[in-house]
C-alpha positions, 0 to 999 in steps of 0.5 A: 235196804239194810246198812250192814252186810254179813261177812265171814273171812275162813281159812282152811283151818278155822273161821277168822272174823266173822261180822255185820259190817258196812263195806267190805275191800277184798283183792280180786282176781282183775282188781279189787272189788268194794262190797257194800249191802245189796250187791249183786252176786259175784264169785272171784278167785282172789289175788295176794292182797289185804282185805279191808273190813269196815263197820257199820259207821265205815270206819276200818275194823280189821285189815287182813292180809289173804295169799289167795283163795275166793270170794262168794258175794250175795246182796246180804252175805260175803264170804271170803276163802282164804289160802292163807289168812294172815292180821296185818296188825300181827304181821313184823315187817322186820321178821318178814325182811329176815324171811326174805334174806333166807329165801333168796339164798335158795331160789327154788320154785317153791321158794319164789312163791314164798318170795312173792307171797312176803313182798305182798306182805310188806307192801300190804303192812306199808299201804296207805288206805283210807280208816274211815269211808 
């Protein structure tokens, strides 16, 4: 068996990260689900949450943050749909803070949605998790 997985992560727009790698952590819809080569097929909806991609020497190499979408998994392949796709590298904590005083004058359905969305963004940008498996 092979020590790597093929791994694409899409947005609407554009393809984002697209690699062999050796584990991939995505935020599935009951909980989140490690990826590893060989793994058995699976099609999940994905909850907001960030998505850990790790090289063929486990250790991390990107972490994304996805506001939702799917995942399609076969023993050699993982594709991630996200809704939005965002670096967590690239995300400022700060800006995102100043996002949610704006939001909160307005409290319009939409407006919760974007409320939530940026507080998983802050959780995900403060998460612990392990950079080498």
């Amino acid at each position: 068996m092979e020590n790597f997985i093929a791994f694409d992560l899409v947005s609407p727009e554009t393809l984002i990260f697209s690699d062999e790698v050796g584990l991939i952590i995505v935020p599935g819809e009951d909980g989140d689900i490690g990826v590893l080569p060989g793994h058995s097929k699976v099609i999940s909806s994905l909850r907001p949450g960030r998505v850990l991609v790790y090289g063929k020497d486990k250790n991390l190499l990107k972490s994304f943050f996805v506001s939702g979408g799917f995942v399609e998994i076969n023993p050699n392949k993982c594709i991630v749909l996200g809704e939005e796709v965002f670096v967590i590298s690239d995300l400022n904590k700060d800006n995102l803070k100043k996002q949610l005083d704006n939001i909160e004058k307005d409290k319009s359905e939409k407006k919760l949605e974007e409320h939530n969305k940026i507080n998983l963004m802050i959780k995900a940008i403060d998460a612990e998790y392990y950079l080498k498996i």
